[in-house]
N, C-alpha and C positions, 0 to 999 in steps of 0.2 A: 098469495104466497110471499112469504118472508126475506127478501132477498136479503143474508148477512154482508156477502161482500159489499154491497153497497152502504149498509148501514156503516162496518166499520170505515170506509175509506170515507164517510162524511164524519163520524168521530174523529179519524186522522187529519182531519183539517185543523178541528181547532184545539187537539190535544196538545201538541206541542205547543202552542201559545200559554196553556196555563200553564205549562212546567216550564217555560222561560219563566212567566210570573214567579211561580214557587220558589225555581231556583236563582233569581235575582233578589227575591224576600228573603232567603235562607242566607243568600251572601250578606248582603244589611246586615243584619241581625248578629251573623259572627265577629263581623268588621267594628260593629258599633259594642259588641259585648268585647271586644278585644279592649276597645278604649276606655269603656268603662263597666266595669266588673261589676258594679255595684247594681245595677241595674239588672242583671241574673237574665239577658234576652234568652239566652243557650239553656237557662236549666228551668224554667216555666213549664206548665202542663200546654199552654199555647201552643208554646215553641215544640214540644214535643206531638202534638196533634196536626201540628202544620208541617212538620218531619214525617210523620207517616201518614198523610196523603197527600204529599210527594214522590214519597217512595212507590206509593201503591198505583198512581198515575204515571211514575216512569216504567215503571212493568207491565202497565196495563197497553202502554205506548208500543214497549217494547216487543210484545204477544203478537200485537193487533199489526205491525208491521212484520214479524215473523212469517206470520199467518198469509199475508196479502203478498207476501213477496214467493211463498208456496205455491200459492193460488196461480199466480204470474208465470212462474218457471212451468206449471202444468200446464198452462194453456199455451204457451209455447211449444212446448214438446209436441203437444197435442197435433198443434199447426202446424207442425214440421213432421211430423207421422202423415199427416193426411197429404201437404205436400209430397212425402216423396212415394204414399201410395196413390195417387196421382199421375204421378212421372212414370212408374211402372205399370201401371195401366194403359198411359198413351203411348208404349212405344211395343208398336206389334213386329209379331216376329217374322221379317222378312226371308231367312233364311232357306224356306223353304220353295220360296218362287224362283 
């Protein structure tokens, strides 16, 4: 069986490292097209192919932690439903002795 959670939380490791990459390349590339124009880094078919997937990698980041921080908040809950049906099960009702 397929475990997703686990596959995404082992892509969340090294996703955010390539969109540092991207977005350290993307910054160069503005910085150096600021100084020198001539060189057109900002209006290339490159520069526009390496803009969107970046894009598509920070959204893909952005789901996959959406996604995992859901998953998180339900197993909590979870864990704290069954704690406190627990708690109401071990406390018998003395009242009537």
């Amino acid at each position: 069986m397929i475990n997703i959670k686990k596959i995404l939380q082992n892509l969340m490791k090294f996703l955010p490292h390539i969109n540092i990459v991207l977005a350290i390349t993307m910054i160069t590339l503005f910085v150096t097209d600021r100084y020198n124009r001539a060189m057109k880094f900002l209006y290339n078919d490159n520069t526009k192919w390496l803009l969107l997937f970046f894009s598509i990698s920070v959204v893909l980041q952005a789901l996959i932690q959406i996604y995992l921080n859901r998953v998180e908040v339900r197993e909590r809950n979870r864990m704290i439903d069954e704690q406190k049906q627990q708690e109401s099960s071990d406390h018998t009702d003395y009242s009537q002795y």
